[in-house]
C-alpha positions as CSV (number, residue, x, y, z in Angstrom):
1,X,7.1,-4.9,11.2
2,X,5.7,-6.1,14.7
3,X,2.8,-3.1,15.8
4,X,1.4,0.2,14.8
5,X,3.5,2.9,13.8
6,X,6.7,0.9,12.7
7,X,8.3,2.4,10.0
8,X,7.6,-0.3,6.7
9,X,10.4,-1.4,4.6
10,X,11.9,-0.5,1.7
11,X,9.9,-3.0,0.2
12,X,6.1,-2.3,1.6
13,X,6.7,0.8,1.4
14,X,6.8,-0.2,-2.6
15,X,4.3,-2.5,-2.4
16,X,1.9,0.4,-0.9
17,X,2.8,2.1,-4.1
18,X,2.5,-0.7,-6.3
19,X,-1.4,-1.4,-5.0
20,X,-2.6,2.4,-5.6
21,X,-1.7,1.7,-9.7
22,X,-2.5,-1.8,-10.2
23,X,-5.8,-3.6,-10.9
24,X,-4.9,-6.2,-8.6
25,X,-2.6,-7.6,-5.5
26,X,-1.0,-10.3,-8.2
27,X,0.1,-7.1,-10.4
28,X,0.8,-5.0,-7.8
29,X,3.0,-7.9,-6.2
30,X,4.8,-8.1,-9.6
31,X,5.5,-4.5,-9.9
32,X,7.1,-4.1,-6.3
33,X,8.7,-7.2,-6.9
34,X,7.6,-9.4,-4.1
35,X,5.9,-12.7,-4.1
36,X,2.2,-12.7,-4.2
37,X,1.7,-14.4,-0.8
38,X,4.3,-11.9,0.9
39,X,1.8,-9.2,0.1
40,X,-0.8,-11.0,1.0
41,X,0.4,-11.9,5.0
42,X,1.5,-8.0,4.6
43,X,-2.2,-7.3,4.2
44,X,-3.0,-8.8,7.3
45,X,-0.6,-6.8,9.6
46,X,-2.5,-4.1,11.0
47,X,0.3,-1.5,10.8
48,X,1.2,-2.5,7.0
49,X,-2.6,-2.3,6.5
50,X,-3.3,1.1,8.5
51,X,-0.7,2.5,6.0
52,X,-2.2,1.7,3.0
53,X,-5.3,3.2,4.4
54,X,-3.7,6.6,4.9
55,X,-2.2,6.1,1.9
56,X,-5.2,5.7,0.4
57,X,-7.0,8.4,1.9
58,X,-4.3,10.9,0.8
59,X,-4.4,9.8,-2.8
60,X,-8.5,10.0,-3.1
61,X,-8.6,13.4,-1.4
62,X,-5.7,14.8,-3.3
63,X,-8.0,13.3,-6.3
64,X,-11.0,15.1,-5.0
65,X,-8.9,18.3,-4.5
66,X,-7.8,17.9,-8.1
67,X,-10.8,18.2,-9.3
68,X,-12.4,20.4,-7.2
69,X,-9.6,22.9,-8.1
């Protein structure tokens, strides 16, 4: 992945997942089966880390929505 708005992998894609469900990066590593430090560098990556965010956002206001329904 080299700049915003690349498609992730297979595997960050995962990894993305893996972080929403787990208390923290070392479990969430574990579960998308990747190596802690490969998660880590794919936090610093802006367009791996923009992802999460709006994969983040989506979850919490889907949440919200949830309850608000």
């Amino acid at each position: 992945m080299k700049g915003h708005g690349e498609k992730l992998s297979r595997n960050q894609e995962r990894a993305i997942a893996a972080l929403h469900v787990h208390a923290s990066m070392s479990e969430a590593a574990s579960a998308a089966d990747i190596d802690e430090v490969t998660l880590w560098r794919w936090m610093q990556l802006p367009g791996f880390k923009e992802q999460y965010r709006l994969a983040r956002r989506a979850a919490v206001s889907q949440a919200v929505g949830h309850l608000q329904g």
